[in-house]
Residue, then its C-alpha position, 0 to 999 in steps of 0.5 A: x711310963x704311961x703310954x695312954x693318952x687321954x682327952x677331956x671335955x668340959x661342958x659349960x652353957x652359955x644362955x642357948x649356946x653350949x661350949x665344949x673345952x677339949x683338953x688333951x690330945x684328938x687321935x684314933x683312941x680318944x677321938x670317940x671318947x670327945x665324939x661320945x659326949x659333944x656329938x649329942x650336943x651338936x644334935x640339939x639345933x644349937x651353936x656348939x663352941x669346940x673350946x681348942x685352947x687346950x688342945x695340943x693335937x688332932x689327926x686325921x681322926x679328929x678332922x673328920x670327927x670335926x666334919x661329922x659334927x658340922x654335919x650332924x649340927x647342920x642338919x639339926x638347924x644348928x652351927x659348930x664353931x671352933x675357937x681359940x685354936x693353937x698353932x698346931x691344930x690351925x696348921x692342920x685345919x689349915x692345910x687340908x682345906x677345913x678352914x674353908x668349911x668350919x667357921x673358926x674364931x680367935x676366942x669363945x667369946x667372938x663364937x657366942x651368940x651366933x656373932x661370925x666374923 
């Protein structure tokens, strides 16, 4: 019995834009494992996509790693965007009002290219 729950970030580049795949769980243990690898991609001035098709859960951990990489993306002159969201994880977003500060698309491909709807 494996009581350690894991998280996997799959980068791929799309022209300027970069797109992280999340596959797992975001919780107080994985959370800074996703931070250590996405985080310096925010960094760069770029649109960072969080590809959340594969994600199947986020604490309050995970929705404040998610504000701090808006942050960190703004501030370098660049633009996070979430796509793809299960039910679950756009609940939680939803509820504490994130929505409202992330911009969030139905697939990867509308958050490519800087095209927001």
């Amino acid at each position: 019995m494996s009581e350690a729950v894991s998280v996997e970030v799959d980068v791929r580049h799309h022209g300027a834009d970069a797109v992280a795949a999340i596959v797992g769980e975001l919780n107080f243990g994985t959370t800074p494992r996703m931070l250590q690898v996405v985080e310096p991609l925010a960094a760069q001035g770029r649109t960072l996509v969080l590809d959340l098709s594969q994600l199947d859960f986020c604490d309050s951990s995970a929705l404040s790693a998610l504000v701090r990489l808006h942050k960190v993306a703004h501030a370098a002159g660049g633009a996070l965007h979430l796509a793809a969201l299960r039910p679950q994880v756009k609940s939680a977003i939803m509820l504490t009002s994130l929505d409202q500060l992330l911009t969030i698309h139905p697939q990867v491909s509308d958050a490519l290219g800087g095209s927001a709807r």
